[in-house]
C-alpha positions as CSV (number, residue, x, y, z in Angstrom):
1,X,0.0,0.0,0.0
2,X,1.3,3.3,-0.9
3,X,2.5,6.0,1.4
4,X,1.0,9.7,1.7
5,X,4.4,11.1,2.8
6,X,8.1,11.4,1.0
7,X,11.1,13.2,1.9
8,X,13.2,16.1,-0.4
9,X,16.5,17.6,0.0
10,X,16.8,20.5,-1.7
11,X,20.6,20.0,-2.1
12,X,23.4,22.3,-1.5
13,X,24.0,23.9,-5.0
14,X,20.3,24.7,-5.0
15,X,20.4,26.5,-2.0
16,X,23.6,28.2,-2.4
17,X,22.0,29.6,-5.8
18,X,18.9,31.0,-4.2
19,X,16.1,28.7,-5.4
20,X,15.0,27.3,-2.1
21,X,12.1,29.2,-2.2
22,X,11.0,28.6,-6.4
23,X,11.3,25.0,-5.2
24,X,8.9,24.7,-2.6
25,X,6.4,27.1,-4.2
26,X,6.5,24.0,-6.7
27,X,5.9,21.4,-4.5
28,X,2.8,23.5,-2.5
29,X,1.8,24.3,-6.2
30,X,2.0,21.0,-7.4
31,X,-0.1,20.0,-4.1
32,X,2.3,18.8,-1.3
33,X,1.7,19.4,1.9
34,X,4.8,19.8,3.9
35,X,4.6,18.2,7.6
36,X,8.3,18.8,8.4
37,X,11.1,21.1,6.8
38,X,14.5,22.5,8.6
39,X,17.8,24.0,7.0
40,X,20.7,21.7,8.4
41,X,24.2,21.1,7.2
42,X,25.1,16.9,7.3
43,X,28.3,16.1,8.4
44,X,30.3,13.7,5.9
45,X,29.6,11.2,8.7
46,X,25.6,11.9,8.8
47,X,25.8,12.5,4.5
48,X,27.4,8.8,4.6
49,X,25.1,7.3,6.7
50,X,22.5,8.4,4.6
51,X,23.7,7.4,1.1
52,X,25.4,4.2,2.9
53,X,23.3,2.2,0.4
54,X,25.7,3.7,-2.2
55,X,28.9,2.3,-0.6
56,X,30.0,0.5,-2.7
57,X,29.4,2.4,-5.6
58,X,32.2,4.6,-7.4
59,X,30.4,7.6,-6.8
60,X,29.9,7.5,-3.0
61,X,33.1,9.9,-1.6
62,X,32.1,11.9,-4.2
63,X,28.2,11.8,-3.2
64,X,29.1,12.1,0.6
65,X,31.6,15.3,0.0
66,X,29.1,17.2,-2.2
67,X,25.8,16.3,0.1
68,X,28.1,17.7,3.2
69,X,29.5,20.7,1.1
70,X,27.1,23.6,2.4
71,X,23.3,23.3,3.9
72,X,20.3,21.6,2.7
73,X,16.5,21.9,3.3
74,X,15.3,18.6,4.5
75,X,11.3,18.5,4.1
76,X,8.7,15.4,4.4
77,X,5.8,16.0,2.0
78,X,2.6,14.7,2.4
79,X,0.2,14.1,-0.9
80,X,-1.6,10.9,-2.1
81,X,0.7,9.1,-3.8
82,X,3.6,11.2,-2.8
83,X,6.7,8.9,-3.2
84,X,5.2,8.7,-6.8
85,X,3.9,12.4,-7.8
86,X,7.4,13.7,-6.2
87,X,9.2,11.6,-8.4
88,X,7.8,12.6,-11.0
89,X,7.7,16.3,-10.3
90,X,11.7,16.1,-9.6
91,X,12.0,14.8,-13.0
92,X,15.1,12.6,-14.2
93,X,18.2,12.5,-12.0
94,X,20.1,13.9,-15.3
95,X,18.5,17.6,-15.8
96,X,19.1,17.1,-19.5
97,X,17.1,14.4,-19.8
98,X,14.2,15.5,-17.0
99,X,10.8,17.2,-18.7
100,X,10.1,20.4,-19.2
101,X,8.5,22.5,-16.0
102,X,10.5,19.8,-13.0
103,X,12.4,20.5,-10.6
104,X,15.3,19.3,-12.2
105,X,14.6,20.5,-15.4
106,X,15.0,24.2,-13.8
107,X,17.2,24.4,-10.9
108,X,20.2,21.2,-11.4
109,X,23.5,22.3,-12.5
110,X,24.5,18.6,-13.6
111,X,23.4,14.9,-13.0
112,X,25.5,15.3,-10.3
113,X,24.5,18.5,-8.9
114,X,20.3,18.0,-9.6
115,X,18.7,20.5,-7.6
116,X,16.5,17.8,-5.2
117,X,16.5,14.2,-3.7
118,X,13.0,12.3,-3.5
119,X,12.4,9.2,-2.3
120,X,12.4,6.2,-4.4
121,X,9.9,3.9,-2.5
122,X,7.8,4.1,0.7
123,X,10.0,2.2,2.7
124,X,12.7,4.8,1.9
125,X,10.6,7.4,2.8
126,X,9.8,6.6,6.4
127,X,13.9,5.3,6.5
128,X,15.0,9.2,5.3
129,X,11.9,11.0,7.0
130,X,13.3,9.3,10.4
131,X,17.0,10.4,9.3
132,X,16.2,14.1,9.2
133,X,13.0,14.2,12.2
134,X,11.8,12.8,15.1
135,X,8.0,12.6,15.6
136,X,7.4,15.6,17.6
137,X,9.1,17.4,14.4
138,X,6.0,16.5,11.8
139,X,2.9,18.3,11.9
140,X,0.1,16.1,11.8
């Protein structure tokens, strides 16, 4: 059974250029509710243990240095079908290949540098939501 809630980071390129703001009036426009959101910096030890399912990949140090490389906005969304619908309005992980009006489509600099995370299941969204909140954090 599908989720109604999902997690973003809005990553550190994004916010460093300014578009913090354009991106959530897209997600509220786009029908999100947002139950949690904080500015935080991760550590490379907290950006690591949250991409450690990328260990093993070749991009991980690379991953973990950029995600700790200047502050994020961590948010939990709520929508029917949210894991989904975010997904979607993110758009591909490579902004070149992402559809016109997403998220990535507008604000990533690179594949590497794509403007937003989003969940890729319901599982992962409660796993990440817990990561960046505790209960008494989300609204509702």
């Amino acid at each position: 059974m599908a989720t109604n809630r999902t997690l973003t980071m809005i990553k550190p390129e994004a916010v460093a250029a300014g578009h913090t703001g354009k991106i959530i009036d897209m997600i509220i426009e786009a029908g999100f509710k947002v139950k949690a959101m904080k500015l935080t910096q991760l550590s490379k030890e907290r950006a690591g243990e949250f991409y450690e399912v990328h260990k093993e990949r070749p991009f991980y140090g690379e991953l973990v240095d950029y995600m700790s490389s200047g502050p994020i906005v961590a948010a939990v969304l709520e929508k029917e079908n949210a894991v989904a619908d975010f997904r979607a309005l993110i758009g591909a992980t490579d902004p070149a290949e992402a559809a016109e009006g997403t998220i990535r489509k507008k604000f990533a600099k690179s594949k590497a540098e794509n403007a937003a995370h989003g969940s890729d299941s319901d599982d992962n969204a409660e796993i990440e939501s817990n990561f960046h909140f505790s209960a008494k954090e989300l609204v509702g």
